[in-house]
C-alpha atoms as one frame of an Amber mdcrd trajectory, in Angstrom:
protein
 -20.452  10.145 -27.497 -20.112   9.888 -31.394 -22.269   7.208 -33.452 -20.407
   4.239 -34.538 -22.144   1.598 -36.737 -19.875  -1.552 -38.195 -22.718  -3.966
 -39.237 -21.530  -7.479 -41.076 -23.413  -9.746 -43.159 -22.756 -12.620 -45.425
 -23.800 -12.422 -49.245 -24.717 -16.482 -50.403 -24.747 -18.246 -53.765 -28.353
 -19.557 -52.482 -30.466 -16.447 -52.861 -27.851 -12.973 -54.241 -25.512 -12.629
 -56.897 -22.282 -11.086 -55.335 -22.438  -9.092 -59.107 -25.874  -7.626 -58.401
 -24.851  -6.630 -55.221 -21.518  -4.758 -56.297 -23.457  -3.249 -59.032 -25.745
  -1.953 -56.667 -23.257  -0.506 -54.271 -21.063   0.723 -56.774 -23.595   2.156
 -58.881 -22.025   0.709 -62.069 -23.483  -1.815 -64.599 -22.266  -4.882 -64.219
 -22.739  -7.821 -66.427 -23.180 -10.951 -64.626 -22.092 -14.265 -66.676 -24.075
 -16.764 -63.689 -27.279 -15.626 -65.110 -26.267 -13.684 -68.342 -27.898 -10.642
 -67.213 -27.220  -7.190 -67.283 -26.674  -5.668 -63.053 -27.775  -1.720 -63.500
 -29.955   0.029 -60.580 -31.466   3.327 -60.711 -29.883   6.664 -61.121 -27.703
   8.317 -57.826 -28.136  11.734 -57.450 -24.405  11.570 -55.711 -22.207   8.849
 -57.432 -20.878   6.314 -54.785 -16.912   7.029 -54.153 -15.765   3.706 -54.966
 -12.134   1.976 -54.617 -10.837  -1.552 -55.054  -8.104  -2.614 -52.334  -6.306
  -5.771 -52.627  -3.349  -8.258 -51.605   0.022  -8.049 -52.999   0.203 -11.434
 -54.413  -3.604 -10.975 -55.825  -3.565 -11.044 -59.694  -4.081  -7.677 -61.433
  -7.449  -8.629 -62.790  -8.743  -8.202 -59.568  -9.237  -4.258 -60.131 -11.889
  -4.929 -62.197 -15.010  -5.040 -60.488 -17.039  -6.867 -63.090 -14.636  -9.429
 -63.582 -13.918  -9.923 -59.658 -17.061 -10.519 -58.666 -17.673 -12.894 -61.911
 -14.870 -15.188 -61.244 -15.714 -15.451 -57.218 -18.899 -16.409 -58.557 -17.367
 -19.191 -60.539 -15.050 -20.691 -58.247 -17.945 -20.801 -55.377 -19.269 -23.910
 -56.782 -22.135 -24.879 -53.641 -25.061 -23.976 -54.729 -25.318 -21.986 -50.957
 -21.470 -20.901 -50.949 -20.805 -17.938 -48.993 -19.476 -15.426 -52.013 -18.780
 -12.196 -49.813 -19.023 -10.831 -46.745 -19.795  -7.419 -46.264 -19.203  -4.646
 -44.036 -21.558  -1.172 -43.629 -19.752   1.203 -41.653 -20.761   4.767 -40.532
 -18.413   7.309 -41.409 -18.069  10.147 -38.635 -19.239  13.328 -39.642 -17.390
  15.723 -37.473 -14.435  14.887 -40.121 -14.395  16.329 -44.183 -15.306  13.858
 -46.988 -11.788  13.615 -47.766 -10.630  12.913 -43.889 -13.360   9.926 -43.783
 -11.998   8.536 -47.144  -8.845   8.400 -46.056  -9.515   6.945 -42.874 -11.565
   4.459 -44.337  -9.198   3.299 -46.934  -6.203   2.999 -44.255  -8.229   0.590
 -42.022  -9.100  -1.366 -44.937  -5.803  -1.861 -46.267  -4.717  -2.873 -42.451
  -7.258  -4.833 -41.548  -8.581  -6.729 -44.944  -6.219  -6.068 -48.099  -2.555
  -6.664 -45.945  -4.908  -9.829 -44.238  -5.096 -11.337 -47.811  -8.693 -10.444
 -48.565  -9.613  -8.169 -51.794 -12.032  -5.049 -50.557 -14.621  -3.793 -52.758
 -15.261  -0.305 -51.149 -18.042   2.186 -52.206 -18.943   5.247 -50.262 -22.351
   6.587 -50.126 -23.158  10.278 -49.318 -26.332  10.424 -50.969 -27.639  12.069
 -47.548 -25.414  15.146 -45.838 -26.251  13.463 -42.394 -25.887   9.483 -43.379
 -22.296   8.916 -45.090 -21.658   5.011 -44.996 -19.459   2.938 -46.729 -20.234
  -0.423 -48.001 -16.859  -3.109 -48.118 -17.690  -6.333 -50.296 -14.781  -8.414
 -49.030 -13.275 -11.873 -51.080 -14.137 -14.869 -48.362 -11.130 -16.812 -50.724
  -7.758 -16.319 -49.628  -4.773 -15.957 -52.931  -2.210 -18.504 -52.951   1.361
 -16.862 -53.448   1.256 -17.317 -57.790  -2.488 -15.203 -57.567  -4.698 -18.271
 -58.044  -7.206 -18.735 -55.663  -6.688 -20.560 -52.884  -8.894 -23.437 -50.852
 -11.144 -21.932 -47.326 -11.401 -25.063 -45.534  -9.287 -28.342 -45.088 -10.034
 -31.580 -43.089  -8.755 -31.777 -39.503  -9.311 -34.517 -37.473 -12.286 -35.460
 -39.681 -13.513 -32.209 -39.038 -13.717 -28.909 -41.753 -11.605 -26.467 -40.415
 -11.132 -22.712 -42.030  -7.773 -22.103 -43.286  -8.192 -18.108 -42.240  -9.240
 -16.439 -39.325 -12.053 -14.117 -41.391 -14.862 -15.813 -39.931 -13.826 -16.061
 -36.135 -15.437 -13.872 -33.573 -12.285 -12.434 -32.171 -11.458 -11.181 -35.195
 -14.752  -9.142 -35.998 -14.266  -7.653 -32.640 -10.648  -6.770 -33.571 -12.164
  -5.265 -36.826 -14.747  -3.011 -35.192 -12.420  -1.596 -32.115  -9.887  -0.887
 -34.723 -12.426   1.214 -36.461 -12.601   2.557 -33.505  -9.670   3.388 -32.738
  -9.113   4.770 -36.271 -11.654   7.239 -35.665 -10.933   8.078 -31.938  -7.133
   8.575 -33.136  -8.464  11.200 -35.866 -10.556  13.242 -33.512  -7.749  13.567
 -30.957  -5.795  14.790 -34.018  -8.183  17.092 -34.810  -8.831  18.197 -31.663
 -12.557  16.972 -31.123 -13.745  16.956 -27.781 -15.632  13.246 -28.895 -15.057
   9.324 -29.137 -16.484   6.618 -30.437 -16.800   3.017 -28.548 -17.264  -0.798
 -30.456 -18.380  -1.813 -27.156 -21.798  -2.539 -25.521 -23.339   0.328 -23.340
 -23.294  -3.119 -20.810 -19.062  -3.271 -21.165 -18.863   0.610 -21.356 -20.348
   0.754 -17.647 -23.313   2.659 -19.544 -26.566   2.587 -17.821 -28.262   2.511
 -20.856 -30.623   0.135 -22.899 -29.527   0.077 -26.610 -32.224   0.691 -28.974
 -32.670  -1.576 -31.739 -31.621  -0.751 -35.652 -34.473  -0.436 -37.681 -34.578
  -2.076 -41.434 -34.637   0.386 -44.063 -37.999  -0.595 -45.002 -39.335   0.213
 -41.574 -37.028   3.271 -41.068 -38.944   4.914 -44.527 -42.417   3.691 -43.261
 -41.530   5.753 -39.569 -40.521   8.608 -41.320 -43.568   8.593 -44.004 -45.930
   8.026 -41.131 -43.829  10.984 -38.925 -44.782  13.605 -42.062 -47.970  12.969
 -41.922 -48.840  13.362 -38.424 -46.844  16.664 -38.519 -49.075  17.661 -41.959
 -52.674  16.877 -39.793 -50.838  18.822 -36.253 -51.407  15.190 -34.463 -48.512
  14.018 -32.075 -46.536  11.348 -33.833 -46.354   7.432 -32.444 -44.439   4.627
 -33.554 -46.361   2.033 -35.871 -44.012  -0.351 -36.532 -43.275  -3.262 -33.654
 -39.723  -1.961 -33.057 -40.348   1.722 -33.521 -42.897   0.918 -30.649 -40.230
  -1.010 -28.721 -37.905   1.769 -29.337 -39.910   4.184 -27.921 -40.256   2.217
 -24.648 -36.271   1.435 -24.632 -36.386   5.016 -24.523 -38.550   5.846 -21.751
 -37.011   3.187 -19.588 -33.108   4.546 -20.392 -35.243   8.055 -19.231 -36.236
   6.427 -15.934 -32.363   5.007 -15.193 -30.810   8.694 -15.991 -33.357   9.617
 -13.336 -32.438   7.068 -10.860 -28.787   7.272 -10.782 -28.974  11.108  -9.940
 -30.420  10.151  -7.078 -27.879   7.361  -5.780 -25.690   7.773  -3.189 -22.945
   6.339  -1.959 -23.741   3.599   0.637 -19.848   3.420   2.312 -17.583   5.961
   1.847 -15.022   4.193   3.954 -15.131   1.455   1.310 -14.799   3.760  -1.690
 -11.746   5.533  -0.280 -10.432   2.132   0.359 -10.876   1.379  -3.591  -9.768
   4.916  -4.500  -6.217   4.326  -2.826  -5.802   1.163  -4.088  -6.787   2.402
  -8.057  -4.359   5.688  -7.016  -1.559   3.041  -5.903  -2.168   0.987  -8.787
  -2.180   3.450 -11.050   1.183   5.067  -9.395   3.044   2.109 -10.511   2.880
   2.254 -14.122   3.046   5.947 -14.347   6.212   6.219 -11.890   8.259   3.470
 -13.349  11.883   4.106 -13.552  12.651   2.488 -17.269  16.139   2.789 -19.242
  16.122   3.946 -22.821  16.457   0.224 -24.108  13.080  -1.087 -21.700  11.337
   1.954 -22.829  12.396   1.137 -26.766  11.264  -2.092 -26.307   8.406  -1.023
 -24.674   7.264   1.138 -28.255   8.244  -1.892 -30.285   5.960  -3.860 -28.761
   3.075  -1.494 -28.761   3.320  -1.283 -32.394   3.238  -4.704 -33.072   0.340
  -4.733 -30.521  -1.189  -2.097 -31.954  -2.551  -1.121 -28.620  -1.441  -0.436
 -25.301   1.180  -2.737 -23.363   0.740  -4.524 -20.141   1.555  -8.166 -19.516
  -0.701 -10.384 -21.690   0.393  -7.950 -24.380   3.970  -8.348 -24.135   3.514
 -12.309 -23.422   1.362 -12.263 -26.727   3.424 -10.455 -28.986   6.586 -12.215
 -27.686   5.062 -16.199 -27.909   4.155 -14.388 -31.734   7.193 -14.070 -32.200
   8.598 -17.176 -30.581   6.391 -19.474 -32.342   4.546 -17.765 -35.114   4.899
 -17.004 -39.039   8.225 -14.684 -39.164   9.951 -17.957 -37.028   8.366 -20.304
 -39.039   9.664 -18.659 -41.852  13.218 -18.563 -40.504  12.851 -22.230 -39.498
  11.915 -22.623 -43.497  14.635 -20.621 -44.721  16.915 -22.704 -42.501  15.848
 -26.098 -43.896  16.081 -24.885 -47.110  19.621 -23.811 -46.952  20.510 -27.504
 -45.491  18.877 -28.888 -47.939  20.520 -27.367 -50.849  24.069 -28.055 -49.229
  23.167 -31.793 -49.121  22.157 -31.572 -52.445  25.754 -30.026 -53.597  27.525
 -32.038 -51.381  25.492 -35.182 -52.299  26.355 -34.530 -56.305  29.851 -33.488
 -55.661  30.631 -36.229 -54.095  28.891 -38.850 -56.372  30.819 -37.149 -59.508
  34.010 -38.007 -58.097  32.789 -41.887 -58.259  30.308 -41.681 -61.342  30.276
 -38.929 -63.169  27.151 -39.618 -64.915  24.858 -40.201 -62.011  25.108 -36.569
 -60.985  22.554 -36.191 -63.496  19.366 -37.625 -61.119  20.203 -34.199 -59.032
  19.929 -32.312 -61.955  23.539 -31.395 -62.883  24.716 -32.089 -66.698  28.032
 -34.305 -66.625  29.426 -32.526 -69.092  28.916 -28.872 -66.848  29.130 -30.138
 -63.674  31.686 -27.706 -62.747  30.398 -24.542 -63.990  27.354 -25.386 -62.317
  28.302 -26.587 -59.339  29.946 -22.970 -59.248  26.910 -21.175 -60.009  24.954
 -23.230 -56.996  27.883 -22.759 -54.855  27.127 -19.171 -55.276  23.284 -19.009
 -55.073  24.135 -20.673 -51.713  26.016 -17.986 -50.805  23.007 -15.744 -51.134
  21.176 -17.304 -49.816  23.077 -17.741 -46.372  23.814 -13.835 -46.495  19.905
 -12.744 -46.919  19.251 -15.691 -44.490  21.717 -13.794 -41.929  20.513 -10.787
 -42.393  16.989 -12.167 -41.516  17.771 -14.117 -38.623  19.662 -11.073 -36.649
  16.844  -9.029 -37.041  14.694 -11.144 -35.858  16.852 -12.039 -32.894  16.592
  -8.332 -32.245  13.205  -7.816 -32.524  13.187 -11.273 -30.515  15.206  -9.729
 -27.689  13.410  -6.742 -27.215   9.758  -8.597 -27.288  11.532 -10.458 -24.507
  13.296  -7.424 -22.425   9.269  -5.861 -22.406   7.787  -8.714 -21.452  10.170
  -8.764 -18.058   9.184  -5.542 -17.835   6.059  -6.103 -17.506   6.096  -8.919
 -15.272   8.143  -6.624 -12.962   5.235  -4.224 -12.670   2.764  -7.008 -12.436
   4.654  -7.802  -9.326   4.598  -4.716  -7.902   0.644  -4.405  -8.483   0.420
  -7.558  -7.372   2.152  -7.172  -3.709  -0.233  -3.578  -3.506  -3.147  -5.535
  -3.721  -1.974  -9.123  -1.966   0.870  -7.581   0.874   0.918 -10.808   2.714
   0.612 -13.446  -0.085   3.261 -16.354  -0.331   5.229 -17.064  -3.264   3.657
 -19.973  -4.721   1.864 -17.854  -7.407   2.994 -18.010 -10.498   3.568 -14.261
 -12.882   0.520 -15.702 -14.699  -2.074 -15.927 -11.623  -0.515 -12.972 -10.539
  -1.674 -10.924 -13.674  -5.007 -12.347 -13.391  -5.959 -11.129  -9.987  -4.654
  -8.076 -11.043  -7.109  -7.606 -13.876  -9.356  -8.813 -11.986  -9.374  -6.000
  -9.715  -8.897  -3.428 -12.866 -12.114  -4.925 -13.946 -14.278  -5.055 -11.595
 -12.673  -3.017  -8.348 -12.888  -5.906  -6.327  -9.630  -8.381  -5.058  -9.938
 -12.095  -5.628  -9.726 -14.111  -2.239  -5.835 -16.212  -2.487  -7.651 -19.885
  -2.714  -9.727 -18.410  -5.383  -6.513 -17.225  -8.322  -5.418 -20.426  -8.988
  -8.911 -21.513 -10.564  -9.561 -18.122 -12.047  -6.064 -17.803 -13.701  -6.489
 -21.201 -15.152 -10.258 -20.364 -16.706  -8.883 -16.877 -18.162  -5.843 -19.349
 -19.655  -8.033 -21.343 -21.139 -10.096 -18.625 -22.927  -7.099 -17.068 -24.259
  -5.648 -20.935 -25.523  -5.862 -23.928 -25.636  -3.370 -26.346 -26.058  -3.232
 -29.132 -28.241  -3.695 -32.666 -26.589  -1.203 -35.012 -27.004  -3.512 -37.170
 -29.025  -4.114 -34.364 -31.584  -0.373 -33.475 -31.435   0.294 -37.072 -32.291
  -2.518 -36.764 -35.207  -0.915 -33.701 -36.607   2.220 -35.298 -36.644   1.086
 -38.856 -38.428  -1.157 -36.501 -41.233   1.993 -34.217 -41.579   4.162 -37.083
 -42.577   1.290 -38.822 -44.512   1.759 -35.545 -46.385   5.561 -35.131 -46.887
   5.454 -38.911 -48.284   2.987 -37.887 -50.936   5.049 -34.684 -51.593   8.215
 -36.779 -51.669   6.432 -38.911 -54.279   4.926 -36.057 -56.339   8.762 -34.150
 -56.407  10.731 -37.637 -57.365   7.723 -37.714 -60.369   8.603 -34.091 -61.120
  12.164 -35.066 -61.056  11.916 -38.105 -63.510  10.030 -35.441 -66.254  12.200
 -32.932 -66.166  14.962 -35.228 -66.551  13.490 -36.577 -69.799  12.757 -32.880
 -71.071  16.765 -32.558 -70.276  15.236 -29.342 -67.429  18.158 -29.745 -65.259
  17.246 -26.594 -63.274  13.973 -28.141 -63.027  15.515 -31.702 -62.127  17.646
 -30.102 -59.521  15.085 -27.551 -57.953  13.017 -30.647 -57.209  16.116 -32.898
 -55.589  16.244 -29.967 -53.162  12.609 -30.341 -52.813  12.889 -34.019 -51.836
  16.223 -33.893 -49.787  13.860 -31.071 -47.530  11.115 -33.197 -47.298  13.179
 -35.884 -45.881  14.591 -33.687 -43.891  11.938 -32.711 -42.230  10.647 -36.671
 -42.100  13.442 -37.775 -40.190  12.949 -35.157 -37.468   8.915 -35.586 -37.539
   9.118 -39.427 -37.567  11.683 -39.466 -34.587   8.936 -37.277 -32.357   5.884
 -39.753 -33.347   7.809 -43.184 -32.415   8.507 -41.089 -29.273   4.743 -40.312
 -28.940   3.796 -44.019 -30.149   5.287 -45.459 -27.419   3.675 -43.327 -24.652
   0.598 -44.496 -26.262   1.704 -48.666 -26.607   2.265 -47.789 -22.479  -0.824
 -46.378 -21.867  -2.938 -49.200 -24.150  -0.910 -51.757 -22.611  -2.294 -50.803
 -18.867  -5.707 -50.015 -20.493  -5.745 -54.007 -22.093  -3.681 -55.665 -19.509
  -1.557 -57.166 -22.479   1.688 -56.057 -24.585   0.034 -53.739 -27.323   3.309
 -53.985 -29.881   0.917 -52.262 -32.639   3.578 -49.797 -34.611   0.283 -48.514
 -36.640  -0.032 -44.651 -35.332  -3.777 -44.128 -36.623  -4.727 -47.621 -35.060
  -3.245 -46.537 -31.971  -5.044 -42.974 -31.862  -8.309 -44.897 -32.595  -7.936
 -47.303 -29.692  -7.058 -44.150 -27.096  -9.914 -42.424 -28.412 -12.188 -45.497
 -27.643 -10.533 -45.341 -24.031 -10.648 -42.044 -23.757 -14.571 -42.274 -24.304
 -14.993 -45.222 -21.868 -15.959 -47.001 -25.063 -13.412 -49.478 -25.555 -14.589
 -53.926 -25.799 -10.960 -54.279 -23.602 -10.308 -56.907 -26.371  -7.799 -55.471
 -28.283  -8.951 -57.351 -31.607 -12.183 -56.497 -30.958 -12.026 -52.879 -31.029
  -9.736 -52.993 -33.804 -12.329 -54.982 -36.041 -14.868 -52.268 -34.860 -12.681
 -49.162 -36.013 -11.926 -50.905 -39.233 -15.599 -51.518 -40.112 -16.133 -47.620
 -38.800 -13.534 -46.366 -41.436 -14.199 -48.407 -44.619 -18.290 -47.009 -43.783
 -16.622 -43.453 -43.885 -14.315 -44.137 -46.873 -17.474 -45.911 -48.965 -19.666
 -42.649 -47.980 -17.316 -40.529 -49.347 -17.948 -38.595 -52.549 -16.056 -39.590
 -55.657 -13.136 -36.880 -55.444 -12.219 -34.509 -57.917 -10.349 -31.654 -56.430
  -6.723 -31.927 -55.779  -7.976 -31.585 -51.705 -10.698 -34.321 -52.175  -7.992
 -36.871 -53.442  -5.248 -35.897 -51.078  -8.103 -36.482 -48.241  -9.620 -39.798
 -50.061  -5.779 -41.077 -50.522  -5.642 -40.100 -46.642  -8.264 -41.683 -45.661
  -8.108 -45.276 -47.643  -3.861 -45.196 -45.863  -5.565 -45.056 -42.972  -8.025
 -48.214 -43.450  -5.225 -50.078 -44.652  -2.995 -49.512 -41.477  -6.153 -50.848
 -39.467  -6.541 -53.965 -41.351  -2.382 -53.869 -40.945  -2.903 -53.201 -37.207
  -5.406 -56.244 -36.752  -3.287 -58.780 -38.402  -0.364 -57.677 -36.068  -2.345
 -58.088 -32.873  -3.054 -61.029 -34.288  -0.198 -62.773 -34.847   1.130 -61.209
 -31.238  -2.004 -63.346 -29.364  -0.823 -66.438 -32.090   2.789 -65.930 -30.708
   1.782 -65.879 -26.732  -0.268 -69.066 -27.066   2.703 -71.167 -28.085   5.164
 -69.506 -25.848   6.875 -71.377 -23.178   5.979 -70.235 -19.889   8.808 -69.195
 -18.024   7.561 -69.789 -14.641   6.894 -73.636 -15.411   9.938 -75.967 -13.575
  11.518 -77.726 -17.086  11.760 -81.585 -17.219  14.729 -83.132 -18.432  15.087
 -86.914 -19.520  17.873 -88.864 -21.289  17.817 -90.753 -24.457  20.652 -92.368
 -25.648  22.832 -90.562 -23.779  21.688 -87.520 -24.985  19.396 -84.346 -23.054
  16.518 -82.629 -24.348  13.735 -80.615 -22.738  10.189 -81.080 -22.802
């Protein structure tokens, strides 16, 4: 098997200049303006190959390396921010220098430049049997207009990244599409070798992975190798893990050994696994698909970008379903409705007061010819939007057509391997047990899937709670109020600077926004009152609080087992909690810091709101009559009042 390397590490404000370091790699000097000191390093005998890959919205000064580097440098204000993170990959030598550049610079602009990141690339082939490639990659995503954008936000209290960069799951993509890359090239080529991203442990390798040495120790080895050769003495290790190599070695020695000499203990039991792999197997290979399954089939393995079975097709399809293109469609949608109410809203306004069409940014005197022009921009706008929306309906349909595919042959495996199972399981538990079996040879027991299936759902998502759903909502809308109020600002400027484009572009803006309110606040009362019900049981009174962040704080008390059960109480508590939080704060200076400041002083004043509700609700019960009581009735001049 081939070497493969794809090492990460994380270059910090705290102790490297990101300058310095792409100096270094690039072998160019580089002036750095943190420190106002010239980056040059010594002399290469081969100059680095270098290339600068980046996002289409990026700005263009982002080709210069000096400058790049400089500006991440400025907008990483922490003292320890994390300025870059870079990759050292090793490029395969069975391929020509202009093969491995090539490769190279495709997975980059797949996996990093398309992903939003800029990639600072510089290949080293300063020895024949070493070429490497170092990637300096932006940790910053660009917003849309080529400014930076922010890497965190505040969820839930908590600081959440805005990008996937610095998840697991997505180095592990990263390194088995390297992979991939490479094992794709050889089978092009015709080269009888591959390449793995995976452990010798995952590969089924009986093997003990020796350990990387620095480069420091690596020269000391190889100086202290020479000179046992010059003196005729047999070398040995010096270093602690050159030793500890050399005994990873003699142990994977010992293992190559031993499994020559296993047998197999039941051969019975190995057919008995070889049929069932063979059946298995038979399924897949032998299926009878139409030209339309097996299209759909292709279009999902391209999305995929790997090979299709069910959690594939489910993936790719729920993508679809629910992630950025419908989004976008959903956003393209709302948009067209809003500009309609707009129109309408102004047409019909100017056939009562003329003049008022001006707060949605028409001119009284124009009204018609631009009413015409919008009328037509509308019209675009609902033909691209068309066009959109059937393709994705197509792409849609044939995400879903695969995915029944594939649920048909996980049926089929499944019945192989469970004949006389029921049909309680669901296509889900039935695709786990399969798995399960292509994992590890061995079939789950029937009373066992359920519990498995649920664990493997788990790992692959989780769902929000309602709670959090509920929070999401209440921030969301906390949000579209302070847009709402930033547009109608907008609005009154532009008016005053006679923009009408400008005045109008932001009534869209507004009339979107409150579209999207009305459906968003019509979910939370729904949610609001599942969580009155369940605070009502919880206190054993009517909890009438219409306060959605008092409510969330009193189920999370519950939820803890933390809760006084006096309503009050706990409110008083929460409120003392979050005025602490708000006074700890930092004073806020960033557009972020005084959106989550703003945030976070609406919700202490809904808590203090909250408490004098619950308040006057307990004042209200005292002096109510009790309906239960038998009323008394006496006369007075001929006259009857209760008492």
């Amino acid at each position: 098997m081939a070497y493969f390397l794809f090492r990460t590490q994380i270059i910090s404000k705290a102790n490297r200049s990101a300058v310095a370091c792409a100096a270094y790699r690039s072998g160019e000097a580089l002036y750095s303006e943190r420190d106002g000191l010239m980056k040059k390093y010594g002399h290469r005998d081969v100059p680095p190959e270098t290339y600068i890959l980046a996002p289409k919205h990026a700005p263009e000064w982002v080709y210069n390396r000096e400058r790049l580097w400089n500006e991440v440098e400025k907008v990483e204000k922490q003292h320890n921010a994390q300025l870059a993170r870079e990759i050292i990959v090793a490029l395969p030598t069975q391929l020509t220098n202009e093969e491995q550049t090539q490769l190279l610079l495709d997975f980059c602009k797949e996996n990093f430049a398309d992903e939003g990141m800029v990639a600072d690339i510089a290949i080293h082939r300063d020895k024949k049997h070493n070429p490497h490639a170092h990637i300096m990659l932006t940790m910053r995503p660009f917003n849309e207009d080529g400014t930076w954008g922010q890497k965190r936000k505040k969820v839930n209290g908590k600081s959440v990244h805005l990008t996937n960069w610095n998840d697991k799951e997505t180095l592990l993509k990263w390194r088995k599409n390297f992979a991939d890359k490479i094992n794709e090239k050889f089978k092009e080529k015709g080269i009888d070798d591959r390449v793995s991203h995976e452990s010798y442990e995952k590969q089924g390798i009986d093997k003990v992975p020796q350990i990387r040495l620095s480069r420091e120790a690596y020269q000391y080895e190889q100086r202290m190798k020479r000179e046992a050769e010059k003196q005729g003495k047999p070398y040995e290790p010096v270093t602690y893990y050159g030793k500890l190599n050399q005994e990873i070695q003699r142990i994977n020695q010992e293992l190559k050994v031993l499994k020559q000499k296993e047998k197999v203990v039941s051969i019975s039991d190995y057919q008995e696994e070889k049929s069932l792999n063979e059946t298995i197997e038979s399924i897949r290979k032998n299926a009878s698909l139409n030209d339309v399954e097996k299209a759909s089939l292709l279009l999902v393995a391209k999305r995929a970008k790997s090979y299709v079975d069910f959690a594939v097709a489910r993936r790719v399809y729920h993508d679809l379903a629910e992630g950025n293109w419908k989004k976008k469609i959903d956003s393209q949608q709302l948009k067209l409705r809003a500009l309609k109410n707009v129109i309408n809203k102004a047409y019909h306004v100017y056939q009562q007061e003329p003049k008022q069409v001006i707060q949605y940014g028409f001119h009284p005197g124009k009204f018609n010819e631009q009413l015409r022009e919008k009328i037509a921009q509308l019209k675009e706008m609902e033909k691209s939007f068309e066009n959109e929306l059937t393709k994705y309906e197509a792409v849609l349909k044939k995400a879903e057509l695969a995915l029944e595919v594939q649920k048909r042959l996980t049926e089929e495996e499944f019945r192989v391997l469970y004949p006389h199972a029921g049909a309680d399981f669901r296509i889900e538990e039935k695709h786990h047990a399969v798995q399960y079996f292509k994992d590890t040879g061995g079939v789950l027991p029937e009373s066992d899937i359920p519990a498995y299936a649920a664990k493997k759902e788990q790992e692959i998502h989780r769902m929000p709670t309602f709670a959090e759903q509920t929070r999401n909502m209440y921030q969301s809308l906390f949000v579209l109020n302070r847009t709402i109020q930033k547009q109608s600002k907008e609005r009154m400027e532009a008016l005053k600077a006679r923009d009408f484009e400008q005045a109008f572009e932001a009534s869209r803006k507004i009339e979107q926004c409150m579209l999207r309110k009305e459906k968003m606040s019509k979910e939370l009362e729904e949610n609001k009152a599942v969580l009155q019900a369940i605070l009502s049981e919880h206190y054993g009174r009517d909890v009438s609080i219409t306060n959605t962040a008092a409510l969330l704080r009193l189920h999370e008390l519950v939820e803890r087992g933390e809760s006084s059960k006096d309503l009050e109480a706990d409110l008083r508590r929460i409120h003392v909690s979050e005025q602490q939080k708000l006074e700890r704060m930092p004073k806020p200076e960033t557009e972020a810091q005084i959106m989550e400041y703003q945030y976070r002083q609406h919700v202490a004043d809904g808590l203090l709101e909250a408490i004098e509700e619950a308040q006057r609700a307990n004042d209200r019960k005292k002096y109510e009559k009790d309906p239960t009581k038998k009323r008394q009735r006496r006369r007075y001049r001929g006259q009857e009042f209760e008492r």
